[in-house]
Steps between C-alpha positions, in 0.01 A plus 500: 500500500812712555838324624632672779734798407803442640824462293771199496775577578804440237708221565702230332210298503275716386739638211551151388104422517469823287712448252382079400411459188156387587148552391396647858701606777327598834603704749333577845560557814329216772231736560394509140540112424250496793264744308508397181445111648147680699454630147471180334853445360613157700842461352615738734333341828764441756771629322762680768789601522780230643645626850408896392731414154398621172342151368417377110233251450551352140138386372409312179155421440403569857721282669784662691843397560651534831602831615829649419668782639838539304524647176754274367237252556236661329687583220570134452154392551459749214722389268322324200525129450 
């Protein structure tokens, strides 16, 4: 399976996802979250984006935490404990 082609757009959000000091950082548009979940991969089932907003959902062992949408509070949801 091949997730759809289209880019992400750069944005706050997306600059701060892509730059966390994580072990795996995804980044799709809602169109591929929905292939990749028909692929097999449910993390990403019903993951959209909040009111047409870039959105983050922060996972650990495949449990989700609420979405967020501003990079300040990403990059505090980031910071190590």
């Amino acid at each position: 399976m091949t997730p759809g082609t289209e880019a992400v757009a750069s944005d706050p959000l997306v600059d701060e996802a892509r730059a966390a000091p994580t072990l795996l950082t995804v980044v799709v548009t809602e169109t591929q979250a929905r292939e990749w979940t028909e692929g097999g991969f449910g993390l990403l089932e019903g993951r959209v984006s909040s009111n047409g907003r870039s959105t983050a959902y922060l996972c650990t062992d495949f449990v989700c935490r609420l979405p967020m949408v501003e990079p300040s509070d990403l990059e505090l949801a980031l910071r190590p404990v």
